[in-house]
N, C-alpha and C positions, 0 to 999 in steps of 0.2 A: 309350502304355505304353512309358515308356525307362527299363526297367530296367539293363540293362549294355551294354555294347558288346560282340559279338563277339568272337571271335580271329579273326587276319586269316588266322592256319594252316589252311583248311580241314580236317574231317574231330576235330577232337583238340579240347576246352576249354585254358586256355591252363593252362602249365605252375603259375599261381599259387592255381589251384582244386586241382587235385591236391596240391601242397604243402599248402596246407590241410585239406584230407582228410586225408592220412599224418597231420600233428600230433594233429588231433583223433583220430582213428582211435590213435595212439599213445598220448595220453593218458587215453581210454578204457579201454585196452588195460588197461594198470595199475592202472588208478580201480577197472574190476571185479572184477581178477585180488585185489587187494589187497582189498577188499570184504569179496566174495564166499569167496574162496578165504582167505586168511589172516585172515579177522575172524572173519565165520561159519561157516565151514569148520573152525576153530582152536578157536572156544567148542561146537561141537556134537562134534567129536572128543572135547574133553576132560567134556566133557556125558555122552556115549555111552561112553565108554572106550574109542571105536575110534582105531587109531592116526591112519593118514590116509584115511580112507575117504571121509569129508565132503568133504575139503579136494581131494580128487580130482573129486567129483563136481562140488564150485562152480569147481573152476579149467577143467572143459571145459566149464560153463555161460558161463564168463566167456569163455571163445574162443570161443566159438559164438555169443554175442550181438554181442561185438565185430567179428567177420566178419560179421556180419547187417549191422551200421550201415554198416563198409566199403560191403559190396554195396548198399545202401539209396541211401547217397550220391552213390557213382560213378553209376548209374543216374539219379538226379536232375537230376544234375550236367550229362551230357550230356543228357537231356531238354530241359533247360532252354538249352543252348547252339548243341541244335538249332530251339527255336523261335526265340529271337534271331538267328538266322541265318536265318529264312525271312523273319522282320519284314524286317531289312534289305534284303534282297532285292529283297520286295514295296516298299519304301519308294523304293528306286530303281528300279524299274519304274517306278511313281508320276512320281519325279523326271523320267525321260526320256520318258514321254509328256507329262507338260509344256510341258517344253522342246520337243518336235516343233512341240507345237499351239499354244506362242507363234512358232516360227519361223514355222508357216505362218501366223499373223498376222501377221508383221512382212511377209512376201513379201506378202501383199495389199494391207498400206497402201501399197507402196513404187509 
């Protein structure tokens, strides 16, 4: 199972998952706002006769879903950076008892 490598920063995924996140998390932001808020928010105002009643209600749906995915991701994010980092771990554990138990074969044939 090698899915990515690590960050060698303990504690933190590396700064290019976070940059990732903000983008998407950005262009969500807008994709909803404009959606939700200025599409259908804009035809059920003028629907309704209310001036922006709608458009209020879909633009704090559209923040509230888009902070749903933020917090969704980050959580994922490092979920996922904390198992790659146990794998590693374990993987060199692995590596260094190995290596012990070829050295003490090499000490026996010598």
């Amino acid at each position: 199972m090698n899915r990515k490598k690590p960050s060698s920063d303990k504690g933190s995924p590396p700064a290019y998952t976070y940059l990732r996140i903000a983008s998407t998390f950005g262009i969500t932001l807008a994709a909803n706002i404009y959606i939700l808020s200025v599409l259908l928010g804009g035809w059920l105002d003028e629907r309704y006769g209310t001036s922006v009643l709608f458009r209020l209600i879909f633009l704090f749906v559209a923040l509230l879903s888009a902070f749903m995915y933020l917090w969704k991701r980050v959580v994922i994010s490092e979920r996922v950076e904390k198992e790659l980092r146990a794998e590693a771990e374990k993987e060199a554990r692995e590596k260094e008892e190995l290596e012990r138990k070829m050295e003490s074969l090499r000490r026996g044939l010598k």
